[in-house]
C-alpha positions in Angstrom: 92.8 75.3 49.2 95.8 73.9 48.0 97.5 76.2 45.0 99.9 74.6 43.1 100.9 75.0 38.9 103.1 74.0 36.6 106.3 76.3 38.3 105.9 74.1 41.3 107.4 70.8 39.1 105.2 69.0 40.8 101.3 69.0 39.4 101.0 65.5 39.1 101.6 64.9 43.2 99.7 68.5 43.9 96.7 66.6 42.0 97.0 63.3 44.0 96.9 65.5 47.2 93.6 67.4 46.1 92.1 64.0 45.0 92.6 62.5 48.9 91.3 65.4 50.5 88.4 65.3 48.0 87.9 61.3 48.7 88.1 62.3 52.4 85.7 64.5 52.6 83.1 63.1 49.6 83.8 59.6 48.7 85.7 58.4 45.6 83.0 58.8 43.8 81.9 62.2 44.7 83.8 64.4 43.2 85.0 65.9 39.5 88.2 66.0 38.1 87.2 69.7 37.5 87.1 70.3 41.4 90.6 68.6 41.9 92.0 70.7 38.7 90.2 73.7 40.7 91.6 72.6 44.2 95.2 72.3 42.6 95.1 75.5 41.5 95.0 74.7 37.3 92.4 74.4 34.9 91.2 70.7 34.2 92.8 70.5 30.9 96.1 70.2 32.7 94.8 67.5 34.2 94.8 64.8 31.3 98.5 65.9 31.1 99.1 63.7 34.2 96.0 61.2 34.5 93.6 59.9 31.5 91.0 60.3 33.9 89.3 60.3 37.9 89.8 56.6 38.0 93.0 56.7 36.8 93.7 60.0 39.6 92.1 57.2 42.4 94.6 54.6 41.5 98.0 56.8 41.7 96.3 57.5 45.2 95.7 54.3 46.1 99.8 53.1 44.5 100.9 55.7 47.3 98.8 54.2 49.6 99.9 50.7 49.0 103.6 51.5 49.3 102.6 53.7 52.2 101.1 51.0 54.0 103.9 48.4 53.3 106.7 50.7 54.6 104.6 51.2 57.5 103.2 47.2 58.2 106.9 46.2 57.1 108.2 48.6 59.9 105.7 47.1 62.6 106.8 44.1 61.8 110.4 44.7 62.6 109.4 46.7 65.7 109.0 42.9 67.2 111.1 41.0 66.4 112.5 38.8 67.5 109.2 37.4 68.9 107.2 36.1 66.5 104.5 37.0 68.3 105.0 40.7 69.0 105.9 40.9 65.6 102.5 39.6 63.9 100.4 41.6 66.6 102.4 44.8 65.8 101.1 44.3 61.8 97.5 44.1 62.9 97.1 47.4 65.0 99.7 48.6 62.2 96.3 48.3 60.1 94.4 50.1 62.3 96.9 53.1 62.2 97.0 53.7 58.7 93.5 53.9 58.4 93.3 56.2 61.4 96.0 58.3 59.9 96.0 58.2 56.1 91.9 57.8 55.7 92.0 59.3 52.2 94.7 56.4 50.9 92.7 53.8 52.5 89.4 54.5 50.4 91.0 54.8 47.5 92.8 51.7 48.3 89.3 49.3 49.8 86.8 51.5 48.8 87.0 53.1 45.6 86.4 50.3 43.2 89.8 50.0 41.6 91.1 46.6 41.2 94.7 46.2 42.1 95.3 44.4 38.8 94.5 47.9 37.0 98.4 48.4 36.5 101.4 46.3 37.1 102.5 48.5 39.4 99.6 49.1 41.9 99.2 45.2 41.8 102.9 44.7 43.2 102.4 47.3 45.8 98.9 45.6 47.0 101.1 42.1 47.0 104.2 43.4 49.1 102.0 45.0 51.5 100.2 41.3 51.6 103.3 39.5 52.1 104.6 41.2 54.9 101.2 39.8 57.7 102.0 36.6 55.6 105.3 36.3 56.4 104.5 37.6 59.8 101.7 34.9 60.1 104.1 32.1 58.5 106.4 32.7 61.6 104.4 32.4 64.1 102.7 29.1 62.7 105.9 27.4 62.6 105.0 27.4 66.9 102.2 24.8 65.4 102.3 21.2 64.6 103.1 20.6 60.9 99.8 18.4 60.5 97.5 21.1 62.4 99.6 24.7 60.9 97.2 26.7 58.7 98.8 28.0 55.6 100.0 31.2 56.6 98.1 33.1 53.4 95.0 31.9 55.1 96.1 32.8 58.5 97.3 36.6 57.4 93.5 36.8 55.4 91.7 35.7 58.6 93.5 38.9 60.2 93.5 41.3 57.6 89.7 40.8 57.2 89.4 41.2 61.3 91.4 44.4 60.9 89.3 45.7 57.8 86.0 44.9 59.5 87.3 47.0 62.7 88.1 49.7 60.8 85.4 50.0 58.6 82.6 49.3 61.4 84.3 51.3 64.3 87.6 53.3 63.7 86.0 55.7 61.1 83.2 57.6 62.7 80.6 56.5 61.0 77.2 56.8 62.4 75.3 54.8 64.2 78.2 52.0 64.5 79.7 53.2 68.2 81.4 50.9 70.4 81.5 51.0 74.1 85.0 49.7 73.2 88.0 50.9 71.7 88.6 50.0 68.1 92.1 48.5 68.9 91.1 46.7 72.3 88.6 45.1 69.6 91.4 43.6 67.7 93.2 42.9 69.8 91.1 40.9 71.8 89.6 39.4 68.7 93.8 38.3 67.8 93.8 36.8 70.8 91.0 34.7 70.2 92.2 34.2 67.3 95.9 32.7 68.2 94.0 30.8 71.5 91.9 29.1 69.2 95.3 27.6 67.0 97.1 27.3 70.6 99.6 29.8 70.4 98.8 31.5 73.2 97.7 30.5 76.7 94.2 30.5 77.6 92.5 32.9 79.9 92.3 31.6 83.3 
């Protein structure tokens, strides 16, 4: 159990960390603010000295998951350059890792039931992270014919839905959804597909 107070200078973060190992391990909607209070180590009227309430505790989480996730797909993305190609496949199993990794941000951030408009600054965190598989898919169209190109937003949403879809049916455990294959040999062999299907990669012989 995590102990943490006032003398720490740091209750608000000490919260957000109780919070994600409560989502973890119940849900976002399964726990009190009273057990994250209790988990912190303070009682829950310290609580709503930091957060007006729960939802307002999911959405910090899910801000430091969004600028998590961008750091990370931003990095990825980089990792391959200068192929435009290395450099949009390294953002989709990028996906795949964070969720793997950080499971507690990713609920709060897909799962939770907080919109990314509910502050200014959890919606710019959602859109960076967005932008980064759009520029990385608005690269690798410019391989394709002006006249036949999808718009790269459509492109990177394509993607981003094949990489949620993996995650949530196969890369979290969840029971009664194994795979005789690896969650990220399923991407990537639904990417290639994918970038087969628009010609920018060869076809399988």
């Amino acid at each position: 159990m995590v102990k943490r107070g006032y003398h720490h200078g740091n209750l608000r973060q000490a919260l957000v960390e109780s919070a994600l190992a409560l989502i973890e391990a119940k849900g976002p909607a399964g726990f009190t603010l009273s057990e994250a209070a209790s988990r912190a180590g303070v009682t829950p009227a310290a609580v709503y000295r930091h957060f007006a309430g729960r939802e307002d505790l999911i959405a910090e989480a899910a801000l430091q998951g969004y600028e998590m996730f961008g750091a990370l797909m931003e990095h990825a993305y980089q990792s391959g350059q200068p192929s435009a190609l290395a450099a949009f496949e390294a953002t989709g199993r990028a996906y795949l890792a964070f969720a793997r990794r950080h499971p507690g941000h990713y609920i709060a951030m897909f799962e939770s039931g907080i919109s990314v408009n509910r502050t200014p600054e959890l919606a710019a965190a959602a859109l960076a992270a967005r932008r980064v598989l759009e520029e990385a898919a608005g690269r690798i169209c410019e391989h394709i014919p002006e006249g036949k190109r999808p718009p790269a937003a459509m492109f990177s949403a394509h993607i981003w839905a094949m990489s949620h879809g993996v995650v949530e049916l196969f890369a979290r455990g969840a029971p009664g959804a194994a795979s005789p294959f690896a969650p990220e040999d399923l991407l990537e062999s639904g990417i290639g597909i994918y970038l087969r299907g628009l010609g920018l990669i060869a076809q399988d012989e």
